[in-house]
PDB file with one MODEL, atoms N, CA, C and O in Angstrom:
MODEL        1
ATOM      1  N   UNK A   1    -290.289 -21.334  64.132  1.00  0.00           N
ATOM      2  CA  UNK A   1    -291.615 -20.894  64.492  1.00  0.00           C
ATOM      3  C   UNK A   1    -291.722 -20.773  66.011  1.00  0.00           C
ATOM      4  O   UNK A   1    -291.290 -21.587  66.827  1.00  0.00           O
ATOM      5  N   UNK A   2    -292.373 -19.613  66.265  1.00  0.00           N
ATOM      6  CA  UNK A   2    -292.613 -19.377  67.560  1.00  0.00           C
ATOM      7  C   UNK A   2    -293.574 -20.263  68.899  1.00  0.00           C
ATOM      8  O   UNK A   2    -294.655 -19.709  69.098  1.00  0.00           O
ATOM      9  N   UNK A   3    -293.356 -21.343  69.674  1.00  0.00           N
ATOM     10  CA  UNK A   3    -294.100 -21.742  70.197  1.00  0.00           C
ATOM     11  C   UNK A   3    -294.409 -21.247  71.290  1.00  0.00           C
ATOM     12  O   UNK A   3    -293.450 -20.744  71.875  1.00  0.00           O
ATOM     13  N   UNK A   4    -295.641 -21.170  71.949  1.00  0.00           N
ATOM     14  CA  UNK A   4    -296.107 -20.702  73.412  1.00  0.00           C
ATOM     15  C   UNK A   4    -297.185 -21.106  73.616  1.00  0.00           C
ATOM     16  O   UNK A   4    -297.670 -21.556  72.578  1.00  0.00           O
ATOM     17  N   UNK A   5    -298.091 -21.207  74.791  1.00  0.00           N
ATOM     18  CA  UNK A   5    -299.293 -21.297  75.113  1.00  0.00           C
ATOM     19  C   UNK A   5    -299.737 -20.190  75.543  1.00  0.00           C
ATOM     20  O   UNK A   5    -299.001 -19.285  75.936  1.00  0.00           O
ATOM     21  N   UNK A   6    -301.300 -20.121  75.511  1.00  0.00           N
ATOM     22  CA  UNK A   6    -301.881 -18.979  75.751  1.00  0.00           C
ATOM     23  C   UNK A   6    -302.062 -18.988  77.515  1.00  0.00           C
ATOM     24  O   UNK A   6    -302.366 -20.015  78.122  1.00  0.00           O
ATOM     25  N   UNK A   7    -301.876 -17.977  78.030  1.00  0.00           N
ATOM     26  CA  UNK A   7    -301.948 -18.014  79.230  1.00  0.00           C
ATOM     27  C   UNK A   7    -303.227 -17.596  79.734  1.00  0.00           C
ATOM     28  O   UNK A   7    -304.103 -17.355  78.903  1.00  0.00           O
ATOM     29  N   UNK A   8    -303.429 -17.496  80.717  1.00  0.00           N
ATOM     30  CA  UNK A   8    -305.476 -17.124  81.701  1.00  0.00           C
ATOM     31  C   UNK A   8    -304.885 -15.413  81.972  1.00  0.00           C
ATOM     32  O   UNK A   8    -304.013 -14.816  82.603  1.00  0.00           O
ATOM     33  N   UNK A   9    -306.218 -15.095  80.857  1.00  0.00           N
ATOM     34  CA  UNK A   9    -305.694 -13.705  80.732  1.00  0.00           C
ATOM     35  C   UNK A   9    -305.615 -12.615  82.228  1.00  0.00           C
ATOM     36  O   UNK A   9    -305.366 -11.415  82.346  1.00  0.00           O
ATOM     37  N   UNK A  10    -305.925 -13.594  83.131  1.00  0.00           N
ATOM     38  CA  UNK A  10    -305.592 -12.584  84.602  1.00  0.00           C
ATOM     39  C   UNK A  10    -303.651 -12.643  84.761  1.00  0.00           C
ATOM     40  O   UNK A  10    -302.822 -11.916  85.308  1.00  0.00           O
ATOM     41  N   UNK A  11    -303.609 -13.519  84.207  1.00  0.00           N
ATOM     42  CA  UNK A  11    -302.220 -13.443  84.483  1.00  0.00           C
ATOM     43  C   UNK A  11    -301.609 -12.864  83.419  1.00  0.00           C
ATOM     44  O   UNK A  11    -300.413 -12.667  83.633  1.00  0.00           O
ATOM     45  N   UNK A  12    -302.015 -12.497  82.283  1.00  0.00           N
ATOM     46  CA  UNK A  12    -301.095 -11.720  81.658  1.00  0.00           C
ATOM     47  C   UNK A  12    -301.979 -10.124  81.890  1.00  0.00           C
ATOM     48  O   UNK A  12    -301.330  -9.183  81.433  1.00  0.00           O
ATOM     49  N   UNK A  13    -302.961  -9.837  82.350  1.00  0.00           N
ATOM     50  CA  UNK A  13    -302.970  -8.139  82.943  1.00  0.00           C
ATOM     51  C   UNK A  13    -301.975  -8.447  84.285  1.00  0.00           C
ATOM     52  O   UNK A  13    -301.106  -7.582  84.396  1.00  0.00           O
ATOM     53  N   UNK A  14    -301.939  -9.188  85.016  1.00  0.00           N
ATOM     54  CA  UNK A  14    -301.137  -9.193  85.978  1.00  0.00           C
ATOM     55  C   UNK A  14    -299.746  -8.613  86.118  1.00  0.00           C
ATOM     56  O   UNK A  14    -299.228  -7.786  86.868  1.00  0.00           O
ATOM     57  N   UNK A  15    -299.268  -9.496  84.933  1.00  0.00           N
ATOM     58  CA  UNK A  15    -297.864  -9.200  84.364  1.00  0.00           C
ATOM     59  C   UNK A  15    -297.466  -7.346  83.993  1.00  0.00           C
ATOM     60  O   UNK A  15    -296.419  -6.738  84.214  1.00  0.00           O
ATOM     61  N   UNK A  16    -298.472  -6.964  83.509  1.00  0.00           N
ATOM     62  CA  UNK A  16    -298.393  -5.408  82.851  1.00  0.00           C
ATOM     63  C   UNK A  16    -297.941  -4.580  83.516  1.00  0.00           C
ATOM     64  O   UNK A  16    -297.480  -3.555  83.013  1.00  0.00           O
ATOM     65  N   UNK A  17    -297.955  -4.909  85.473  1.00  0.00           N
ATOM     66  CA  UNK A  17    -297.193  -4.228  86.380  1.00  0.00           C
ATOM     67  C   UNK A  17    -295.859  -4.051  85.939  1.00  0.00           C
ATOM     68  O   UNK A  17    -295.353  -2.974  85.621  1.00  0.00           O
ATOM     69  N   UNK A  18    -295.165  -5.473  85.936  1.00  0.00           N
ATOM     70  CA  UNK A  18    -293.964  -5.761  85.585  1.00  0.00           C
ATOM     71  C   UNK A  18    -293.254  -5.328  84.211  1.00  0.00           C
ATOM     72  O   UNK A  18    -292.059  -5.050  84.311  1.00  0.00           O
ATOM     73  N   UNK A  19    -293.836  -5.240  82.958  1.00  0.00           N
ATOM     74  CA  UNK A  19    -293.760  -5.203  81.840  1.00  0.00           C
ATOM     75  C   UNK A  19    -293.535  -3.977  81.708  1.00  0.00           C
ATOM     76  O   UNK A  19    -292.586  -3.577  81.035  1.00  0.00           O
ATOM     77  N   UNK A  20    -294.520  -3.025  82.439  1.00  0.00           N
ATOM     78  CA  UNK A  20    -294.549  -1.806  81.980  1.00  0.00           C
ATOM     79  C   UNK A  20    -292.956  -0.962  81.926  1.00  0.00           C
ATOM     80  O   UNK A  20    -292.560  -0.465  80.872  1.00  0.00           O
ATOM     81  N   UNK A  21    -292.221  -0.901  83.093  1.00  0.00           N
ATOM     82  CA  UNK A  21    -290.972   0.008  83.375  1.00  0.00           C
ATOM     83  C   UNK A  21    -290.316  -0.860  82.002  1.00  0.00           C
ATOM     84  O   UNK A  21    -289.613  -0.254  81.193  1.00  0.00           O
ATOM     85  N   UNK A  22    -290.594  -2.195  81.849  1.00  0.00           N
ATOM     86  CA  UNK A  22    -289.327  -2.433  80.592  1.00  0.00           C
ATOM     87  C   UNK A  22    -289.847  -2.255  79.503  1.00  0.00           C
ATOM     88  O   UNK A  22    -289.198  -2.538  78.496  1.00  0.00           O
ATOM     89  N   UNK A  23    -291.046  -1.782  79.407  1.00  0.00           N
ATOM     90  CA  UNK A  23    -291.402  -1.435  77.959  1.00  0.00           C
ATOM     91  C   UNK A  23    -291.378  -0.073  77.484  1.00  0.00           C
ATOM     92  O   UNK A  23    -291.316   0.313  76.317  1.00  0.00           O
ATOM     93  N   UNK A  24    -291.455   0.852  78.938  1.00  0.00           N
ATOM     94  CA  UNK A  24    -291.029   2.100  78.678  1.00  0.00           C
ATOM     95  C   UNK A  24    -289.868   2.101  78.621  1.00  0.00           C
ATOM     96  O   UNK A  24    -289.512   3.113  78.017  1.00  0.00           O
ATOM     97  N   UNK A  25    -288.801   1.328  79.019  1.00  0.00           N
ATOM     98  CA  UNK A  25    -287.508   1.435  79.110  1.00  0.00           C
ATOM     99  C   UNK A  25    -287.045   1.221  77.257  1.00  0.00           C
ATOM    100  O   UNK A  25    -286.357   2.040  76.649  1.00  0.00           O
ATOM    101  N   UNK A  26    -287.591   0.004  76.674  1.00  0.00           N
ATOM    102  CA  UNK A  26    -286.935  -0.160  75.518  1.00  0.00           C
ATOM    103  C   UNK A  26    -287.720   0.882  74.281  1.00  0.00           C
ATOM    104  O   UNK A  26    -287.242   0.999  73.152  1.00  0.00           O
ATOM    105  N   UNK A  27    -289.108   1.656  74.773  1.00  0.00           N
ATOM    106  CA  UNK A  27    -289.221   2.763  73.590  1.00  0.00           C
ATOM    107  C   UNK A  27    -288.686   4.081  74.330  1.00  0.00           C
ATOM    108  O   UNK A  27    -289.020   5.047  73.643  1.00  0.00           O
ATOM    109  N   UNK A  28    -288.167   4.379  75.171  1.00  0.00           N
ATOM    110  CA  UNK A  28    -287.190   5.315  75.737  1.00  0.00           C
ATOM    111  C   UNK A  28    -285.990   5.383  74.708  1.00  0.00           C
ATOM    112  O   UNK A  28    -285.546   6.429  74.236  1.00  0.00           O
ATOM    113  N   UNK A  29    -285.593   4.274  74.470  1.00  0.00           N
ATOM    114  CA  UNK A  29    -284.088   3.777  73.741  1.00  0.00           C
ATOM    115  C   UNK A  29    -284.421   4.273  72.286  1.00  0.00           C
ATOM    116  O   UNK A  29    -283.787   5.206  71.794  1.00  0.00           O
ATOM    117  N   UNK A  30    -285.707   3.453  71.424  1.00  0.00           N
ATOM    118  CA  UNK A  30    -286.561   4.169  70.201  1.00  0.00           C
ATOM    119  C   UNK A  30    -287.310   3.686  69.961  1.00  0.00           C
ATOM    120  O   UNK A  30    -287.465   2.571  70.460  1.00  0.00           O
ATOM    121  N   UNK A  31    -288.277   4.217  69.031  1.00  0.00           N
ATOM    122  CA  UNK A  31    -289.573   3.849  69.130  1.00  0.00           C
ATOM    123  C   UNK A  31    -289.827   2.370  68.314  1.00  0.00           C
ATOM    124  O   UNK A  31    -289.068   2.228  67.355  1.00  0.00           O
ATOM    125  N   UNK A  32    -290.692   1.352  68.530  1.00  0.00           N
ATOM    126  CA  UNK A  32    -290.474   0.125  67.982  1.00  0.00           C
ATOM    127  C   UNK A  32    -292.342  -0.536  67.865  1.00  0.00           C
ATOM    128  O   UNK A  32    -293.292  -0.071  68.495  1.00  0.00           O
ATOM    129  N   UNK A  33    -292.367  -1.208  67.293  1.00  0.00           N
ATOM    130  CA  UNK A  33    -293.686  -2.156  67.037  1.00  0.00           C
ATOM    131  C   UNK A  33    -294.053  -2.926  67.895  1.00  0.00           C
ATOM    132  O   UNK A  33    -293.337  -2.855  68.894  1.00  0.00           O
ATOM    133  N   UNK A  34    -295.100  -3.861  67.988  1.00  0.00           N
ATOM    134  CA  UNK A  34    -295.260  -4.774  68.675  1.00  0.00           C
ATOM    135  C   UNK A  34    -294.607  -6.134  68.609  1.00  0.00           C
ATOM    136  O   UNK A  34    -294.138  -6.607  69.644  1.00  0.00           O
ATOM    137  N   UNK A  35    -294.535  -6.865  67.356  1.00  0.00           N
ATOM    138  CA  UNK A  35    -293.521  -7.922  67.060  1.00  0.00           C
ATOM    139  C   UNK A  35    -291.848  -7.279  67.381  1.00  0.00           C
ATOM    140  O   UNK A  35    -291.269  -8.148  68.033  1.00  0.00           O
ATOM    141  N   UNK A  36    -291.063  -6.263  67.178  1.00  0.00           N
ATOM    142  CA  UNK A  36    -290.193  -5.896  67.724  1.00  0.00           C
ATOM    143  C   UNK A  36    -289.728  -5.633  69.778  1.00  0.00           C
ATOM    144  O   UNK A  36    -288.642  -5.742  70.346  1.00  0.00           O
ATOM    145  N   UNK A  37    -290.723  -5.375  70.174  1.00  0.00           N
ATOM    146  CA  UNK A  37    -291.127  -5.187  71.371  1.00  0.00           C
ATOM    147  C   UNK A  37    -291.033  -6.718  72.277  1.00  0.00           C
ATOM    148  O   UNK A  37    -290.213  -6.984  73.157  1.00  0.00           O
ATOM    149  N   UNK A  38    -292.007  -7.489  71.816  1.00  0.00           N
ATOM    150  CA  UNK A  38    -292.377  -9.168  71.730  1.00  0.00           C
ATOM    151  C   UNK A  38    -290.823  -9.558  71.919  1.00  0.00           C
ATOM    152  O   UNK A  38    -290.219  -9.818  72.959  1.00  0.00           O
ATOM    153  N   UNK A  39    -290.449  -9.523  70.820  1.00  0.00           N
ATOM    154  CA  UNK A  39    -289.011  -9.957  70.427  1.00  0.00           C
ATOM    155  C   UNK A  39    -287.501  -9.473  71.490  1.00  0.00           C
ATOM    156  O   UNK A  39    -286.617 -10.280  71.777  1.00  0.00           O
ATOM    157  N   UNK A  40    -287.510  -8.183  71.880  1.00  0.00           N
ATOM    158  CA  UNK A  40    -286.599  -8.046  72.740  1.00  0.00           C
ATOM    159  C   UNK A  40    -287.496  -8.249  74.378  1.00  0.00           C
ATOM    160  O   UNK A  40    -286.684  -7.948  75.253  1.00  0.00           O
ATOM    161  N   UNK A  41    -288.519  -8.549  74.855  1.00  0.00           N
ATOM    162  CA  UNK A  41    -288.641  -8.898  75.857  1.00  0.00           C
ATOM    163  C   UNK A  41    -289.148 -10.152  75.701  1.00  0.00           C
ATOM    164  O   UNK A  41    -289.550 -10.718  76.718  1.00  0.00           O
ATOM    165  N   UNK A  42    -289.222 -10.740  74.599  1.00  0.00           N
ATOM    166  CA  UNK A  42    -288.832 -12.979  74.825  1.00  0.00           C
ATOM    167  C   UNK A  42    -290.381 -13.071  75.059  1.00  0.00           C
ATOM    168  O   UNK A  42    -290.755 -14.181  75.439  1.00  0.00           O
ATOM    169  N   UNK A  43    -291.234 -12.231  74.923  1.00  0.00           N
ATOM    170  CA  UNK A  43    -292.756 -12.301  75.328  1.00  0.00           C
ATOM    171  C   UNK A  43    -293.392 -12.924  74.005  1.00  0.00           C
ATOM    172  O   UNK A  43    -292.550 -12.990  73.110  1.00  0.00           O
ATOM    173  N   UNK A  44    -294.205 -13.231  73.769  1.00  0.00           N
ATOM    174  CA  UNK A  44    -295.576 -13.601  72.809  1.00  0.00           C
ATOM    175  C   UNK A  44    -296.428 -12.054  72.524  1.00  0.00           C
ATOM    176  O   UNK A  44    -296.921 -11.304  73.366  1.00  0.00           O
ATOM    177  N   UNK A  45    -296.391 -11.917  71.093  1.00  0.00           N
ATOM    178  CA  UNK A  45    -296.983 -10.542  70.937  1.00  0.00           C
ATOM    179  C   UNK A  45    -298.267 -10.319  71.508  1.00  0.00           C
ATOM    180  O   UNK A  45    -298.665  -9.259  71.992  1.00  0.00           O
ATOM    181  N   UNK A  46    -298.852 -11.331  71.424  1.00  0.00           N
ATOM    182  CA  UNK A  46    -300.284 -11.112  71.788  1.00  0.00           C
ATOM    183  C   UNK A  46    -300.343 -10.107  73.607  1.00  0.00           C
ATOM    184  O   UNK A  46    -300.939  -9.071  73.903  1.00  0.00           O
ATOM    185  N   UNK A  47    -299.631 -10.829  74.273  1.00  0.00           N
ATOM    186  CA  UNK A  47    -299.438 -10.495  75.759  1.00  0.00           C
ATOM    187  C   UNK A  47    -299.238  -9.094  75.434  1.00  0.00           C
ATOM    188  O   UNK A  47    -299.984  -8.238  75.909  1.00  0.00           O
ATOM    189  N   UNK A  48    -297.806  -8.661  74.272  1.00  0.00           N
ATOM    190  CA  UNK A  48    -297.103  -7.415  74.173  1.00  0.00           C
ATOM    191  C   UNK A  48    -298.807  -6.492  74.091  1.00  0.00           C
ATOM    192  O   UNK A  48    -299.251  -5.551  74.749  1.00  0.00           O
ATOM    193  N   UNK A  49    -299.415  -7.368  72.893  1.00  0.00           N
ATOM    194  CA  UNK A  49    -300.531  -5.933  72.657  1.00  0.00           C
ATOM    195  C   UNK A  49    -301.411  -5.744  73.665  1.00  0.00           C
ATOM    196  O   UNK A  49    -301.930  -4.647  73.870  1.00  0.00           O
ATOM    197  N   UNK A  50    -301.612  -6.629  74.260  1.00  0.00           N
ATOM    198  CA  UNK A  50    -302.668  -5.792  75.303  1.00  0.00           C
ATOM    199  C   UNK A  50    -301.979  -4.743  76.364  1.00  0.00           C
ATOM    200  O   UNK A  50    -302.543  -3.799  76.918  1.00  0.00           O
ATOM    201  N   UNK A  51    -300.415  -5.215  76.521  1.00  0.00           N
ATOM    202  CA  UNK A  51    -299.556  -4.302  77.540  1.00  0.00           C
ATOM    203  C   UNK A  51    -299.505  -2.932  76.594  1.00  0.00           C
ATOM    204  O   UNK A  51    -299.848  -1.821  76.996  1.00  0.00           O
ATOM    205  N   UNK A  52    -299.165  -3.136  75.681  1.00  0.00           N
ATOM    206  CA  UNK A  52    -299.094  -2.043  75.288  1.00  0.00           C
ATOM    207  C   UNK A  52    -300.421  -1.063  75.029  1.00  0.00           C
ATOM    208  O   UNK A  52    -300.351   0.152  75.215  1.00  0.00           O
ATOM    209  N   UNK A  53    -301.410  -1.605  74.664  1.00  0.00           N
ATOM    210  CA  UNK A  53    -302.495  -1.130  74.224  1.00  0.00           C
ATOM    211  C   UNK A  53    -303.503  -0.267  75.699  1.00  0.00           C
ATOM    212  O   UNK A  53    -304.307   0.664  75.700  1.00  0.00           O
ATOM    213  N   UNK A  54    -302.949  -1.130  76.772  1.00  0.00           N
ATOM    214  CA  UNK A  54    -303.471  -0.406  78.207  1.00  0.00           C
ATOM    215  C   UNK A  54    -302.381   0.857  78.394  1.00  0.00           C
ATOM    216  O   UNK A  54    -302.902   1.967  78.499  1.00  0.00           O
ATOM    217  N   UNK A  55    -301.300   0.807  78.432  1.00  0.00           N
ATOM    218  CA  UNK A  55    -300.230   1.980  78.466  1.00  0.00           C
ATOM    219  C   UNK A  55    -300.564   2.912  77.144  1.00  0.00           C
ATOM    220  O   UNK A  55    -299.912   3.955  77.106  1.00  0.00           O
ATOM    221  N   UNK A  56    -301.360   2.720  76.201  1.00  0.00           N
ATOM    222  CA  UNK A  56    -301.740   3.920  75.043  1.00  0.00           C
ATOM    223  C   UNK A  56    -302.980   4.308  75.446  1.00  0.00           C
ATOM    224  O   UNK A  56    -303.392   5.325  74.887  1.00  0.00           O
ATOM    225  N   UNK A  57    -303.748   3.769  76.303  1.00  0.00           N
ATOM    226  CA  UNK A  57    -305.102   4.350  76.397  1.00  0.00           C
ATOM    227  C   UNK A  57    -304.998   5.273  77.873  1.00  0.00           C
ATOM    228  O   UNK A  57    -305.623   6.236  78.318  1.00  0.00           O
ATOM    229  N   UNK A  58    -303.885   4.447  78.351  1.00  0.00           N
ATOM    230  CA  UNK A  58    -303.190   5.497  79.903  1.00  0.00           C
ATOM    231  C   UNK A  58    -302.403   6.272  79.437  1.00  0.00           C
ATOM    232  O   UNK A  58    -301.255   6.251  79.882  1.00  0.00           O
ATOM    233  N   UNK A  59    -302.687   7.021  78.599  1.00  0.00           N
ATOM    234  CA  UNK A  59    -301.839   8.294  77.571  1.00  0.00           C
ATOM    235  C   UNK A  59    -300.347   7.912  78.070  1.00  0.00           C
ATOM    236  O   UNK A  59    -299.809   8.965  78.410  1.00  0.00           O
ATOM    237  N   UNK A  60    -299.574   6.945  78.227  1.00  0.00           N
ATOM    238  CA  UNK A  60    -298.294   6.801  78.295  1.00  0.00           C
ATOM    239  C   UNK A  60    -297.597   6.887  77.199  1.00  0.00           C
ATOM    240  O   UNK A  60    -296.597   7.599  77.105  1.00  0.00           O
ATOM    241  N   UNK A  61    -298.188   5.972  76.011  1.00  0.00           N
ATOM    242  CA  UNK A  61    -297.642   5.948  74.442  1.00  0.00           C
ATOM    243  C   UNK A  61    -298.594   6.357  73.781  1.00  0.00           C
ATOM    244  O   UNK A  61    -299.738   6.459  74.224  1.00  0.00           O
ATOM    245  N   UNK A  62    -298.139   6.720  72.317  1.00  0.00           N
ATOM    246  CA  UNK A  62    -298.343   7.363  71.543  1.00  0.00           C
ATOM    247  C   UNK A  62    -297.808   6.661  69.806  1.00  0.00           C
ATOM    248  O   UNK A  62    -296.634   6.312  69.923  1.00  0.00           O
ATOM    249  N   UNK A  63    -298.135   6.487  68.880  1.00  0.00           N
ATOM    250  CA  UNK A  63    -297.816   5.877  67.433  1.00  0.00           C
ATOM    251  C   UNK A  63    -296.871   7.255  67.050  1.00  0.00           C
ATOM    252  O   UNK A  63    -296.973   8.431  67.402  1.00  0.00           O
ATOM    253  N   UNK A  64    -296.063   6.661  66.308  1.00  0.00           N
ATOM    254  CA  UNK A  64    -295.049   7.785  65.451  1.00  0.00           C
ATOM    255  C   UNK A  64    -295.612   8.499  64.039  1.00  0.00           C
ATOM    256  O   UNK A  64    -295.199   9.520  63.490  1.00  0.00           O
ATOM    257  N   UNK A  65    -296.753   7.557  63.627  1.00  0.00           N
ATOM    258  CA  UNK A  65    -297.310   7.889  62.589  1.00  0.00           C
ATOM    259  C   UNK A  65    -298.096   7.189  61.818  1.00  0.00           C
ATOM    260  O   UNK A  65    -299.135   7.032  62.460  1.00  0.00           O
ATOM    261  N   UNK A  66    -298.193   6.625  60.693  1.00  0.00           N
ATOM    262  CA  UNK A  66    -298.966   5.609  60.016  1.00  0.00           C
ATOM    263  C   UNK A  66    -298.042   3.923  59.901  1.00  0.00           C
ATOM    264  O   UNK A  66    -296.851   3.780  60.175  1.00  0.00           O
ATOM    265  N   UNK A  67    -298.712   3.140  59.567  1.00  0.00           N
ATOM    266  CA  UNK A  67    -298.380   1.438  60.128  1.00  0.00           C
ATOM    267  C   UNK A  67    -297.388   1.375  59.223  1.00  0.00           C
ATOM    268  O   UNK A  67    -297.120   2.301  58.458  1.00  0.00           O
ATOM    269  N   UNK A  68    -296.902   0.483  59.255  1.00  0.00           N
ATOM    270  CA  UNK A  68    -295.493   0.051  58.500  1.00  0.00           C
ATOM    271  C   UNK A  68    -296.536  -1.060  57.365  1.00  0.00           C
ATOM    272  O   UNK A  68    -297.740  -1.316  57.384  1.00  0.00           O
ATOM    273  N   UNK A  69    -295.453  -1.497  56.485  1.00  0.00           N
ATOM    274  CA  UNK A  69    -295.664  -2.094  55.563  1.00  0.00           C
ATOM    275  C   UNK A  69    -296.370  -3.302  55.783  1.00  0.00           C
ATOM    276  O   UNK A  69    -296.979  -3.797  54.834  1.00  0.00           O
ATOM    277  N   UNK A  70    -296.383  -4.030  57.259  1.00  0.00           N
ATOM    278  CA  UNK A  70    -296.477  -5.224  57.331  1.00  0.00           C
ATOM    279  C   UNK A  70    -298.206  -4.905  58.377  1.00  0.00           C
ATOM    280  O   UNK A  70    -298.948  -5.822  58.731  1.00  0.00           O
ATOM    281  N   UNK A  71    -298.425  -3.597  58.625  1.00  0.00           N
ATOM    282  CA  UNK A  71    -299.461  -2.933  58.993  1.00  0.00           C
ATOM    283  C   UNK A  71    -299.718  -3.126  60.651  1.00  0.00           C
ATOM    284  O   UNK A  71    -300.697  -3.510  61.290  1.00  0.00           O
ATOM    285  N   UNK A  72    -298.224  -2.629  61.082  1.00  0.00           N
ATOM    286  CA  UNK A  72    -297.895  -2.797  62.265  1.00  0.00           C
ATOM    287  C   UNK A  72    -297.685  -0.763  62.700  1.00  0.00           C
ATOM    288  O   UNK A  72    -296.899  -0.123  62.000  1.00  0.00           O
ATOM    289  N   UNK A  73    -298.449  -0.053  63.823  1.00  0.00           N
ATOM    290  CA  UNK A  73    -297.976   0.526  64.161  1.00  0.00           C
ATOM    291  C   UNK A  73    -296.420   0.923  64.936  1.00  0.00           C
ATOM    292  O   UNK A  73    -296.046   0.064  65.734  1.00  0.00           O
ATOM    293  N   UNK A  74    -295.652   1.935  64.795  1.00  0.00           N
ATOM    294  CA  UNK A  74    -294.328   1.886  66.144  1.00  0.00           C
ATOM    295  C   UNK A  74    -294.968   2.927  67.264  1.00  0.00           C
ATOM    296  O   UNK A  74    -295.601   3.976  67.147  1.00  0.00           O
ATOM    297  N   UNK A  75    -294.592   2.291  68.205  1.00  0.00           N
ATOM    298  CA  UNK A  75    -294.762   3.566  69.532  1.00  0.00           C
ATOM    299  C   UNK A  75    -293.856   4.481  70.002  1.00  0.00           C
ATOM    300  O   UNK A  75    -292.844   4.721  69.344  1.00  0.00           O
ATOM    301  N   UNK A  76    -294.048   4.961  70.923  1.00  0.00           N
ATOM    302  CA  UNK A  76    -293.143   5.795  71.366  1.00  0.00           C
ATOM    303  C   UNK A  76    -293.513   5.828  73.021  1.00  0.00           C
ATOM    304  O   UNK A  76    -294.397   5.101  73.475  1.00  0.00           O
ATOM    305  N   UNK A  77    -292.758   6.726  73.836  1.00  0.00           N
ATOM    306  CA  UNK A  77    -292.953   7.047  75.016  1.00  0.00           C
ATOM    307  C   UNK A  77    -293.838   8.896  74.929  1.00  0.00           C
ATOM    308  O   UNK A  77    -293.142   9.776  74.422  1.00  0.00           O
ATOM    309  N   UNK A  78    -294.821   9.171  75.271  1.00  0.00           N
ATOM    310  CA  UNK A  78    -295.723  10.352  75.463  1.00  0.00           C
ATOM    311  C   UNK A  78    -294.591  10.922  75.913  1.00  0.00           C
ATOM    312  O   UNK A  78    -293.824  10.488  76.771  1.00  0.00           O
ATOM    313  N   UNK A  79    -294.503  12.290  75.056  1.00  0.00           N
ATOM    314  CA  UNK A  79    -293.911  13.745  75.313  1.00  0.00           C
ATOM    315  C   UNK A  79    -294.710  14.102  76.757  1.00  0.00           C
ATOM    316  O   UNK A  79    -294.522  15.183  77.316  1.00  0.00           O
TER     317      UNK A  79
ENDMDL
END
């Protein structure tokens, strides 16, 4: 089981500077979920979704299509 603490959410928008080039970097590679995402950058999903969720509303990403089974969207990097 995954342990972490929740961090003071200034510091995880903080982080999103940092996050961002490697999160475009690993859906560059292919497109992936948020628990997948979480998982190759050692992060806590929760952190992942708001990084990610500010980079989809900054038209950076984009969903591949409808949620997976477990009712998880995958992203992609914006054409």
């Amino acid at each position: 089981m995954e342990t972490w603490q929740i961090r003071p959410l200034g510091e995880v928008l903080r982080d999103e500077w940092i996050m961002r080039p490697r999160i475009l970097e690993l859906l560059k590679e292919e497109p992936r979920t948020i628990p997948q995402l979480a998982e190759a950058l050692g992060k806590p999903s929760n952190e992942v979704m708001l990084w990610v969720m500010a980079m989809w509303r900054y038209d950076l990403l984009e969903e591949t299509g409808k949620a997976n089974r477990e009712g998880f969207f995958t992203y992609k990097v914006r054409d």
